[in-house]
C-alpha positions as CSV (number, residue, x, y, z in Angstrom):
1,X,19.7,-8.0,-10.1
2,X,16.7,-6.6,-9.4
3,X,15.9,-2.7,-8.7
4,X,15.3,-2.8,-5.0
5,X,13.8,0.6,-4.4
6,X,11.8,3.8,-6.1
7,X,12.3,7.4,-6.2
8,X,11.4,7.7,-2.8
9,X,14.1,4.9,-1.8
10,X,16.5,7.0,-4.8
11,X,16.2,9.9,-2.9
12,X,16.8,8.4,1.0
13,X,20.1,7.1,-0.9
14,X,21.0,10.6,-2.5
15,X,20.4,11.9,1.5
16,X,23.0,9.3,3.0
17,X,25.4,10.6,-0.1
18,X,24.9,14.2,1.2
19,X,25.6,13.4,4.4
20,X,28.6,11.2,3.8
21,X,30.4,13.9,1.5
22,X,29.1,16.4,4.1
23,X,31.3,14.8,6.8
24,X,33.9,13.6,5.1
25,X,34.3,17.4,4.6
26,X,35.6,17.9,7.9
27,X,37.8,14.7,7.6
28,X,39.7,15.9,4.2
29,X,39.8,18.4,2.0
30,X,42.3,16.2,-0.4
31,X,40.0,14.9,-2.8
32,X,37.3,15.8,-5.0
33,X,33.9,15.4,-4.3
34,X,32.2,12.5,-6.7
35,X,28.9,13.1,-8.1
36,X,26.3,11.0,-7.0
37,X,26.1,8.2,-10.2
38,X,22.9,5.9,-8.6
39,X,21.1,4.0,-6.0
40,X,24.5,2.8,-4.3
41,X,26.1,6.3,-4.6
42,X,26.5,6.4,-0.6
43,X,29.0,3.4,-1.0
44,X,31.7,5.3,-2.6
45,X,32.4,8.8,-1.8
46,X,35.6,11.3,-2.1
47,X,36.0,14.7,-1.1
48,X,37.9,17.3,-2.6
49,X,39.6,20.4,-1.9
50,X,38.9,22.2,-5.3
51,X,34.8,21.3,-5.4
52,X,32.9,24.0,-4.0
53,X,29.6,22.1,-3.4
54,X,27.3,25.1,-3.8
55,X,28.7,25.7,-7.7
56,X,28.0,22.0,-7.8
57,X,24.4,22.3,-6.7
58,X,23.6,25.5,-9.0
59,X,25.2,23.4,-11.8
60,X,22.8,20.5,-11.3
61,X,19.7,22.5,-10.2
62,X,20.5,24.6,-14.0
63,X,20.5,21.0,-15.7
64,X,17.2,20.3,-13.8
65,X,15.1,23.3,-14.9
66,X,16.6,22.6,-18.3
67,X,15.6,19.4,-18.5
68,X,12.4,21.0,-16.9
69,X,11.5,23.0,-19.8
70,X,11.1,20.4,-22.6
71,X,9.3,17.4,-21.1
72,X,6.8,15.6,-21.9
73,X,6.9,12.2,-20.9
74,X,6.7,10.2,-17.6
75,X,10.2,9.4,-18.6
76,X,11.9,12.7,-19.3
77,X,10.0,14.3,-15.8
78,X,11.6,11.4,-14.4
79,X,15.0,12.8,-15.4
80,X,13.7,16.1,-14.1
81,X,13.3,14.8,-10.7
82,X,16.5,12.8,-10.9
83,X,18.6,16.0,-11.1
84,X,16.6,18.2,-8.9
85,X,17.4,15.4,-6.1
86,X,21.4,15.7,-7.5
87,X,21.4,19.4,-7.2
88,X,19.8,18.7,-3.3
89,X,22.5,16.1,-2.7
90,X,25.4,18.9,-3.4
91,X,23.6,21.7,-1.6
92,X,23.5,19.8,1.8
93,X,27.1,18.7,1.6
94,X,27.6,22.9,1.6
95,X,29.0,22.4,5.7
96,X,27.8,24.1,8.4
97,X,30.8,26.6,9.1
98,X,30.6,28.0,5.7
99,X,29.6,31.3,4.8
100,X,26.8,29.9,2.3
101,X,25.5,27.2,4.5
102,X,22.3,29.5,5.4
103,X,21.6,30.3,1.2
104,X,22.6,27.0,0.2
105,X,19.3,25.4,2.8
106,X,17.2,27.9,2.1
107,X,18.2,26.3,-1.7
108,X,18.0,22.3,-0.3
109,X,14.1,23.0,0.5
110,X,13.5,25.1,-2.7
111,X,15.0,21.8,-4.9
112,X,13.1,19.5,-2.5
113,X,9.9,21.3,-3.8
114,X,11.1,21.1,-7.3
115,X,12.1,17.8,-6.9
116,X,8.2,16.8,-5.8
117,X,6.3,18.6,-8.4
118,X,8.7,16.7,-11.1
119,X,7.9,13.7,-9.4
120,X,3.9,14.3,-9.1
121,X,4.5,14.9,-12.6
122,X,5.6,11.6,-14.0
123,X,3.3,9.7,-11.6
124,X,0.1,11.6,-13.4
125,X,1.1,11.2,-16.8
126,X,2.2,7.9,-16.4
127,X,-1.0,6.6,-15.0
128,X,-1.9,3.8,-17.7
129,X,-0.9,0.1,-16.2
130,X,0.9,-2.7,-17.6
131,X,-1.8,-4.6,-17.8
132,X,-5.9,-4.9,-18.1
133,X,-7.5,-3.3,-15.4
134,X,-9.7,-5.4,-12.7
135,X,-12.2,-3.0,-12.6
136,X,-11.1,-0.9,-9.5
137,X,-8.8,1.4,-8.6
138,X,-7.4,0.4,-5.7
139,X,-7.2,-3.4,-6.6
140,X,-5.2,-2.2,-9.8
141,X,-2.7,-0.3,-7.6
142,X,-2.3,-2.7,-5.0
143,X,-1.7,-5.2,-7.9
144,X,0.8,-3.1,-9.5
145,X,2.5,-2.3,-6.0
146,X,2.7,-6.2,-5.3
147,X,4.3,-7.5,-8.0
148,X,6.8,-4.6,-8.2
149,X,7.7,-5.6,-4.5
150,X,7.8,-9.5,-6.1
151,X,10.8,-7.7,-8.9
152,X,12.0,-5.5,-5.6
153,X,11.9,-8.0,-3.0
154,X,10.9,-11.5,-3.7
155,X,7.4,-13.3,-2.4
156,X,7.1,-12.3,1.4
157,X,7.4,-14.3,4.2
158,X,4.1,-13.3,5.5
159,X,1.2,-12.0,3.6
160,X,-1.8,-10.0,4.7
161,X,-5.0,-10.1,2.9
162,X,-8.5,-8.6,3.8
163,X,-10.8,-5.9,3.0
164,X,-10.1,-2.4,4.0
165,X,-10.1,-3.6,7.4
166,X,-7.1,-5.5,7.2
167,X,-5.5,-2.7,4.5
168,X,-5.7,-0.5,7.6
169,X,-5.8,-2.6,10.5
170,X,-2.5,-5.1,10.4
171,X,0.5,-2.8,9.7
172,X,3.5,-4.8,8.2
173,X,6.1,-2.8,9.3
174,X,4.9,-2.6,12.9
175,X,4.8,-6.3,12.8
176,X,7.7,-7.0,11.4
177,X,9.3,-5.2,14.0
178,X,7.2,-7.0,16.9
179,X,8.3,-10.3,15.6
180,X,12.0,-9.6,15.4
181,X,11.3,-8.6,19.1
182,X,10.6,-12.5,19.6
183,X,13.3,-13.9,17.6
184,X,11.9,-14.1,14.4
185,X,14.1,-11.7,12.6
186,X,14.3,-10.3,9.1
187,X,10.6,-11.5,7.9
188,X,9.5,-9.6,4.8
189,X,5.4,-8.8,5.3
190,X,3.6,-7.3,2.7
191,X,-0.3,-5.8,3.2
192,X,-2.5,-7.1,-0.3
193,X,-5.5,-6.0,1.2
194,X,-8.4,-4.1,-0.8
195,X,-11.6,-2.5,-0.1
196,X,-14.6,-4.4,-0.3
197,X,-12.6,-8.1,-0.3
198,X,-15.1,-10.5,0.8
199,X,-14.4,-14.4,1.1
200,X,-14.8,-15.1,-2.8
201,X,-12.2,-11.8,-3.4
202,X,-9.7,-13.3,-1.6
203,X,-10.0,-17.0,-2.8
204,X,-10.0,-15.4,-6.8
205,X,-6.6,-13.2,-5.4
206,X,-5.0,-16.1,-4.2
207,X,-6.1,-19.1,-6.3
208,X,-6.3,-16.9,-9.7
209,X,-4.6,-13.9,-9.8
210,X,-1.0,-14.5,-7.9
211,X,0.8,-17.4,-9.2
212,X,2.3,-20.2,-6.7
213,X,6.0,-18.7,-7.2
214,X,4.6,-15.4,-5.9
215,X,2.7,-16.9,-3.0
216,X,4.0,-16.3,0.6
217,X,5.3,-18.8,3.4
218,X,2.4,-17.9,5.5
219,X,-0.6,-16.2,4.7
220,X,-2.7,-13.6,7.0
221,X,-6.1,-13.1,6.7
222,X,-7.5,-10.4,8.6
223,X,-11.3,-9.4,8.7
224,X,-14.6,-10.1,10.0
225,X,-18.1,-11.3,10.0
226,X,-18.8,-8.6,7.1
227,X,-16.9,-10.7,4.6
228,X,-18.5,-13.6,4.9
229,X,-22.3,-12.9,4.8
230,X,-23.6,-14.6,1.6
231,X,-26.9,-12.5,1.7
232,X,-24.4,-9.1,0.9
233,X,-24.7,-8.0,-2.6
234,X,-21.0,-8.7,-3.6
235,X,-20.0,-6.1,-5.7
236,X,-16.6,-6.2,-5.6
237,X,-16.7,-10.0,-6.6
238,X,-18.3,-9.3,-9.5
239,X,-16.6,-6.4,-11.0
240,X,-14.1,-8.0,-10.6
241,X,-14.8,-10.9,-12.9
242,X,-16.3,-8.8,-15.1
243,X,-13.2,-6.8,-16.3
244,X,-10.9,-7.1,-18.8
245,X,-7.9,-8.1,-16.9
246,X,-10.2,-11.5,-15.1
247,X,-11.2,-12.1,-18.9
248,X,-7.7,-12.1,-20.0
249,X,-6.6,-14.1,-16.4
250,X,-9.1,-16.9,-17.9
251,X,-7.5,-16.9,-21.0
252,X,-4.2,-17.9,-19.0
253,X,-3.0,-14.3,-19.3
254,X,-1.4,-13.3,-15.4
255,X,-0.8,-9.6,-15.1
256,X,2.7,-8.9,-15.0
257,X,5.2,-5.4,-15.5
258,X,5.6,-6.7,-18.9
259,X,4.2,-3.8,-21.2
260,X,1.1,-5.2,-22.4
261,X,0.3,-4.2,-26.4
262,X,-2.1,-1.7,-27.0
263,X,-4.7,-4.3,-27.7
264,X,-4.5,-5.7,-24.3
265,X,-3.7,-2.4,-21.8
266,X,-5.1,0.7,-21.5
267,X,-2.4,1.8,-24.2
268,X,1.4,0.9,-24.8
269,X,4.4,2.0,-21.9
270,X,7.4,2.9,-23.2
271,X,10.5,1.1,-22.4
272,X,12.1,1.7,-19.2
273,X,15.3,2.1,-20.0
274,X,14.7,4.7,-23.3
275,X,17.4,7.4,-22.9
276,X,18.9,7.1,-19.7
277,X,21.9,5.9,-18.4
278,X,21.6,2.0,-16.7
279,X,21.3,3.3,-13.3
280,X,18.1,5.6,-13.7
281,X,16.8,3.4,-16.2
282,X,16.5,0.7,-13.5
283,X,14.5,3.4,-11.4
284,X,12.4,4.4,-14.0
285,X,9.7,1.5,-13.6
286,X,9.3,2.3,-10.2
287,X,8.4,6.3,-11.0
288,X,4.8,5.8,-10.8
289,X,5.1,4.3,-7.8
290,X,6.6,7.2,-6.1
291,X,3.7,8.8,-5.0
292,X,2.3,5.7,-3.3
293,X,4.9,5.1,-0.9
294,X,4.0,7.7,1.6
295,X,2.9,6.8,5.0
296,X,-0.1,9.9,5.6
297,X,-3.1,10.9,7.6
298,X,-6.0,10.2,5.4
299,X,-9.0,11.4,6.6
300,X,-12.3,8.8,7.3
301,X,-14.7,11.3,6.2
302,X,-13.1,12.2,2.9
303,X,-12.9,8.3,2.2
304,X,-16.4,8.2,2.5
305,X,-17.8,7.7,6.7
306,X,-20.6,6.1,7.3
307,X,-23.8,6.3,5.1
308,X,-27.2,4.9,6.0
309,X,-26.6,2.3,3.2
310,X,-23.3,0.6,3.9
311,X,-22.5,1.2,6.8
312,X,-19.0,2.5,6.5
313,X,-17.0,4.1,3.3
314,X,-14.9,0.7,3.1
315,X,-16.3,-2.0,1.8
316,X,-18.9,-0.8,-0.4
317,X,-17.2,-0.3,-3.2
318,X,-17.5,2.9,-5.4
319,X,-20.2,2.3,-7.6
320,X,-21.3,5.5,-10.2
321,X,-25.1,5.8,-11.0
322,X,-26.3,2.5,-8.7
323,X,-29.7,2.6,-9.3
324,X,-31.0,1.2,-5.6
325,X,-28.9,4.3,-4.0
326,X,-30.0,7.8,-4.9
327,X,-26.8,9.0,-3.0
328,X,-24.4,6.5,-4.6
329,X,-25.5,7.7,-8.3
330,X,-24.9,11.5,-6.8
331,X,-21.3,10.3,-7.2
332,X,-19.5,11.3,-10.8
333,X,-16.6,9.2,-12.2
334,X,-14.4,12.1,-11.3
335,X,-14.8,12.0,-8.1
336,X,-14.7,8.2,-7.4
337,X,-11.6,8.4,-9.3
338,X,-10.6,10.7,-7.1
339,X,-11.7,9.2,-4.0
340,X,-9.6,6.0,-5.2
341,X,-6.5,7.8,-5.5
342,X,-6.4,9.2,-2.2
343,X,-6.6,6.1,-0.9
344,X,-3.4,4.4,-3.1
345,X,-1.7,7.6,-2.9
346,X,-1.4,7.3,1.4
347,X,-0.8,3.8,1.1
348,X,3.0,3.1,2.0
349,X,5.5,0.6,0.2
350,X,4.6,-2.4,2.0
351,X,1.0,-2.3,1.3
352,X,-0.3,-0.3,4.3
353,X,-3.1,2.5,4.4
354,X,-1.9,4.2,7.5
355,X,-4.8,6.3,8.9
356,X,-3.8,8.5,11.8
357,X,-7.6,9.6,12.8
358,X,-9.2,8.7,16.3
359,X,-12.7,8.2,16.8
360,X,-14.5,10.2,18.9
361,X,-18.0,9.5,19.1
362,X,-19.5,12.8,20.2
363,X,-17.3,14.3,17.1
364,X,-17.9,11.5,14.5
365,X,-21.4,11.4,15.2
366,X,-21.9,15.2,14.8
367,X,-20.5,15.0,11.3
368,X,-21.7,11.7,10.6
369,X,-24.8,9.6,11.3
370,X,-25.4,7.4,13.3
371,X,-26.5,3.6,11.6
372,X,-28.2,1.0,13.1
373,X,-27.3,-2.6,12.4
374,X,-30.5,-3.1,10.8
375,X,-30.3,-0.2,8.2
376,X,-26.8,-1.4,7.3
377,X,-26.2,-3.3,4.0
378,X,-23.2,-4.8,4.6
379,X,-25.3,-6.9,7.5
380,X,-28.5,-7.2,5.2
381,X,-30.0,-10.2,4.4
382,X,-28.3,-11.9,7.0
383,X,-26.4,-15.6,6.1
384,X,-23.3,-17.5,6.7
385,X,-22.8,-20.4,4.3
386,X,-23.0,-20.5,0.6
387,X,-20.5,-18.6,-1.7
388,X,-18.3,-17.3,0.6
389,X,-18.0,-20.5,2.7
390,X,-17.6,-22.3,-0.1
391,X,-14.7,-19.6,-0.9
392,X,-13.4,-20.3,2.5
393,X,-13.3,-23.5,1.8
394,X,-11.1,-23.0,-1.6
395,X,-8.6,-21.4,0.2
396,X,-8.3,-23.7,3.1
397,X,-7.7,-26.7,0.8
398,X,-5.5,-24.6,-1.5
399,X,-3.1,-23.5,1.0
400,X,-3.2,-27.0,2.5
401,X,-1.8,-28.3,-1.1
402,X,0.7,-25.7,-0.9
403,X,1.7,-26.1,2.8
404,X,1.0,-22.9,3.7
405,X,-0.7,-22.4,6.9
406,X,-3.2,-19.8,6.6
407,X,-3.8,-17.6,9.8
408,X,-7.5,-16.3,10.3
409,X,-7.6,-12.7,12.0
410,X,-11.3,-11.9,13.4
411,X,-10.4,-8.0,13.8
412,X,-11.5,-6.2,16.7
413,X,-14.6,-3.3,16.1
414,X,-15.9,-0.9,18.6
415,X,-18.4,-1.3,21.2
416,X,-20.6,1.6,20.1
417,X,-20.4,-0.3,16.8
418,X,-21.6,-3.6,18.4
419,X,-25.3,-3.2,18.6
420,X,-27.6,-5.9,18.7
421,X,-28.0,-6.9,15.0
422,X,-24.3,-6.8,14.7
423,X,-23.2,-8.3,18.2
424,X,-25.6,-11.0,17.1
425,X,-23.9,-11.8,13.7
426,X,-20.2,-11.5,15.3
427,X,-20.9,-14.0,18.0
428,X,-22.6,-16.2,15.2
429,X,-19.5,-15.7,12.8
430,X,-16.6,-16.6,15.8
431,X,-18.7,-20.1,16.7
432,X,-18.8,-20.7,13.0
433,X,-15.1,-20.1,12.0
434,X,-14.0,-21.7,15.6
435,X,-15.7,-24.8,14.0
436,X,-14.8,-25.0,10.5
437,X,-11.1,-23.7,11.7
438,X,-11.1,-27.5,14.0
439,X,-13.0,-29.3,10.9
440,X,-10.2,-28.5,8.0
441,X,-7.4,-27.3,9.9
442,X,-6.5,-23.6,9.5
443,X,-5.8,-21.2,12.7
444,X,-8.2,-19.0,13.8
445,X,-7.4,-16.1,16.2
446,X,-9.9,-13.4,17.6
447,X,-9.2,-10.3,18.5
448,X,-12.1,-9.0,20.1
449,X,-10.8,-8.5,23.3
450,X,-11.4,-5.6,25.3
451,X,-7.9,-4.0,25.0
452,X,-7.9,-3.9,21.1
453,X,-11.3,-2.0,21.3
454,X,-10.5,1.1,22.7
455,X,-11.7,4.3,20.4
456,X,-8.6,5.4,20.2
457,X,-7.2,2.9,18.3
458,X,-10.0,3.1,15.8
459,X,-10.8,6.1,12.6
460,X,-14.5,5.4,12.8
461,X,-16.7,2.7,14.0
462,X,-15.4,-0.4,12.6
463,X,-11.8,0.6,11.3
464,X,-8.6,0.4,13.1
465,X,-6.1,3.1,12.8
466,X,-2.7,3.9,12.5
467,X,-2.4,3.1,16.4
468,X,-4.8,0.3,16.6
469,X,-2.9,-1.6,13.9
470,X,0.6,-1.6,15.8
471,X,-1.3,-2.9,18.9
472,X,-3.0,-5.8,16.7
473,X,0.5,-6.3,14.7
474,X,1.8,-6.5,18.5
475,X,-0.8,-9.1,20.0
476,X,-0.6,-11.4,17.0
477,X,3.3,-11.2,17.2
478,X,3.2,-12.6,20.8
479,X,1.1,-15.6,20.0
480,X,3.4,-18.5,19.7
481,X,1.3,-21.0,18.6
482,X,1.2,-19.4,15.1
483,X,3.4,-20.9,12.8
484,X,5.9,-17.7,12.0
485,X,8.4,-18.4,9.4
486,X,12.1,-18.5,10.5
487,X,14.2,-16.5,8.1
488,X,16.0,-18.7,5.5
489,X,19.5,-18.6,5.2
C-alpha cells in the first residue's frame, strides 16, 4: 500500500500518539506505555504503571543527538528527525499533574526545534530529483509534489492548472470543503499550477508530461487574458522544451520517483529503504518533501512585485543575464534559486501557494511602481489567436477524447489594475473564450464580478490571496451547472 503521508503527516501521527498515551494516563496506570513503531502508531496504544515518560523522552532525545553526530546523508538526518519527533511524543505524554510536566514542555519545544533543523537538513542535501529537470524550479517541485500525491493519494478528482494566478488564487482545500458543503463530499483537489503557464504550458502538462492514468475526473483551469496573448515572448514554453527532462519526455521517457541513473538525473538517489526499519523506510521518499508542505505568508515583494517590464513577479519567469532587461541580468543564479525556493518551500501539500498579504495601494505603490498597461510585457504586442489558441484548442479536443470536462476560470484582477490597455484586452479575451467555449464545448466561467475584486482579497495588483482564493474556491463551488465529480464508491 502506498505511503499516504510525509514527515510533516509522520509527525501530526506521533502528536495524536502523545495525546492518546497522555490520556489514557489518567484512565490506567496497568500497562506499559508502547513506543511509537510508525505512521499508524495512534491505533494501538498501552499505558503502563512502571514507564516514566520523561526517562522515555531523555532516552530517545540521547538516541537522536547520537544519531545526530555522525550523519551525513538525507537518509541518516532523516533518522535524526525520526527520533527527535519519538523523544517529543514521550515528553508530552509526561501529564499535567506531574511534578515534571513544566521541565518536560520546556523539553517538547526544545526537541520540536531539534526535530526541524534535522528535517531542514535532509531536505537541503537531498535536493537532486528523480528525474531530468524541466528547466525551472518551481515546475520541477510541483512535478515532484504531484506524482508523490499520485503514489500518496491516487489521480484527483479535480485538478487545478494555471499560472501563478491559479497557484495562488483557487485553494484546493478551501474548495474541497465548499463543495462537501453542497453534497459533493470527499473530492480529492490538487493545485498543478506554475508560474509563467501560458496556454501552450498547460497543453504540453496535460497532453505530454502526465500520463492518462494520472489525469483527473475534471480539470480546472484558472487564469486570464495574460496567458493567452500570442504576441508575449513565451519563455516559460520554451525552456521548457528545451531541457533535459522534455528531451528525454520525447524519447518516451515520463518522469517518475523511480531513481533515474546518473546518466539521466542530476546524479543517482539512494534507495529508500537503505537501513531503516519498513515503516521509516516508507517515509523516507517523502523527506524532501517535508519542507514543502507548509501553508505560510510569503511576501509579494520578496517574490518579485511589479517591475516596469513584466508587470508583476509571476509570470515572467526568472531569467539570469536576459539581454533585453538590464534589471533581469542584475539577477545571479543564486538568487533566482533562491527566489524559487521560497516559493515551493510555502507551497502546501495539495499544491497551494498560500499568500496571506493584502494590497493596499497607497502602501504597494510606495514600495513599488506603479505600471501602465502599455509599459507591461505580459500585454505587449497585443494578439489572441495563434499558438496559444491553437493550444487551447489541444486541450479542448484532448479532454473531449478523454471525457473529461474541462472548466475555464477567467480569474478576477483589481480595478486599479484594469486600466485601459488592460480593460481593453480582458473584455476582448471574455467575448473570445465565451465564443470558442459555445464552438467546441468546454465551460467557461468568469469571475470578474465585483465582489471577487475587492483589495483585500488580492497580494498585489493582479494576484489573489490567501483570502481571495477561499472566496473564489466558494463561488465556483456554488455553481451547479459545473459538472463536479460525485465520489466513487
Amino acid at each position: 500500500m502506498p505511503v499516504s503521508s510525509h514527515l510533516n503527516c509522520w509527525a501530526a501521527s506521533v502528536a495524536a500518539w502523545a495525546l492518546a498515551v497522555g490520556c489514557g494516563f489518567y484512565a490506567s496506570r496497568a500497562t506499559a506505555a508502547t513506543p511509537p513503531s510508525g505512521p499508524a502508531v495512534a491505533a494501538s496504544v498501552t499505558v503502563a504503571q512502571q514507564t516514566d515518560p520523561y526517562s522515555e523522552g531523555i532516552s530517545r532525545a540521547t538516541r537522536a543527538a547520537n544519531l545526530a553526530r555522525s550523519a551525513k546523508t538525507p537518509l541518516e538526518w532523516n533518522q535524526v528527525a525520526v527520533a527527535w519527533l519519538e523523544a517529543v511524543a514521550w515528553m508530552q505524554t509526561v501529564p499535567p499533574g506531574s511534578p515534571k510536566r513544566a521541565i518536560a514542555q520546556k523539553k517538547v519545544a526544545e526537541y520540536l526545534r531539534n526535530f526541524s533543523a534535522a528535517q531542514k537538513k535532509a531536505a537541503v542535501l537531498d535536493s537532486r530529483l528523480p528525474f531530468a529537470t524541466f528547466g525551472s524550479d518551481l515546475l520541477d517541485q510541483q512535478l515532484l509534489l504531484y506524482l508523490s500525491y499520485l503514489e500518496a493519494v491516487g489521480p484527483p478528482d479535480i485538478l487545478i492548472v494555471g499560472s501563478s494566478r491559479a497557484l495562488q488564487g483557487v485553494d484546493p482545500q478551501a474548495l474541497k470543503q465548499a463543495l462537501a458543503a453542497k453534497g459533493y463530499r470527499g473530492l480529492e483537489i490538487f493545485n498543478f499550477s506554475v508560474n509563467g503557464a501560458t496556454a501552450r504550458v498547460v497543453d504540453l502538462k496535460l497532453r505530454e508530461l502526465l500520463s492518462e492514468d494520472q489525469l483527473p475526473r475534471l480539470i480546472l483551469w484558472a487564469d486570464g487574458v495574460r496567458a493567452f496573448n500570442n504576441g508575449r515572448a513565451d519563455r516559460t514554453y520554451k525552456g521548457i522544451v528545451s531541457s533535459p527532462g522534455y528531451e528525454q519526455l520525447q524519447a518516451g521517457i515520463r518522469p517518475s520517483l523511480t531513481y533515474l541513473s546518473e546518466a539521466t538525473a542530476a546524479g543517482p538517489l539512494p534507495p529508500a529503504d537503505a537501513g531503516l526499519p519498513s515503516w521509516q523506510a516508507g517515509l523516507a521518499p517523502f523527506t524532501r518533501l517535508a519542507n514543502y508542505s507548509k501553508a505560510a505568508s510569503v511576501s509579494p515583494r520578496f517574490l518579485g512585485a511589479e517591475s516596469p517590464r513584466s508587470g508583476a513577479w509571476r509570470d515572467a519567469p526568472l531569467q539570469v543575464g536576459n539581454e533585453n532587461s538590464q534589471a533581469e541580468a542584475q539577477f545571479t543564479v543564486a538568487q533566482a534559486t533562491s527566489r524559487e525556493r521560497a516559493l515551493f518551500n510555502a507551497i502546501d501539500a495539495n499544491g497551494f501557494l498560500p499568500v496571506s498579504a493584502r494590497f493596499s495601494p497607497g502602501t504597494y505603490y510606495r514600495q513599488n511602481p506603479r505600471v501602465a498597461g502599455q509599459f507591461d510585457g505580459d500585454y505587449a504586442s497585443f494578439k489572441l489567436g495563434g499558438e496559444q489558441a491553437a493550444a487551447l484548442n489541444n486541450v479542448v479536443s484532448f479532454t473531449k477524447s478523454l471525457n473529461i470536462p474541462l472548466v475555464f476560470v477567467n480569474l478576477p484582477l483589481t480595478p486599479d489594475y484594469l486600466d485601459a490597455k488592460r480593460r481593453s484586452a480582458e473584455q476582448q479575451f471574455v467575448q473570445d473564450m465565451q465564443r470558442r467555449a459555445k464552438q467546441t464545448g468546454f465551460i467557461f466561467r468568469n469571475l470578474s464580478q465585483r465582489e471577487l475584486t475587492r483589495n483585500e482579497y488580492f497580494a498585489d495588483p493582479s494576484h489573489i490571496n490567501r483570502y481571495g482564493a477561499a472566496a473564489v474556491s466558494r463561488q465556483l463551488a456554488q455553481d451547479r451547472s459545473i459538472p463536479w465529480p460525485r465520489t466513487q464508491s
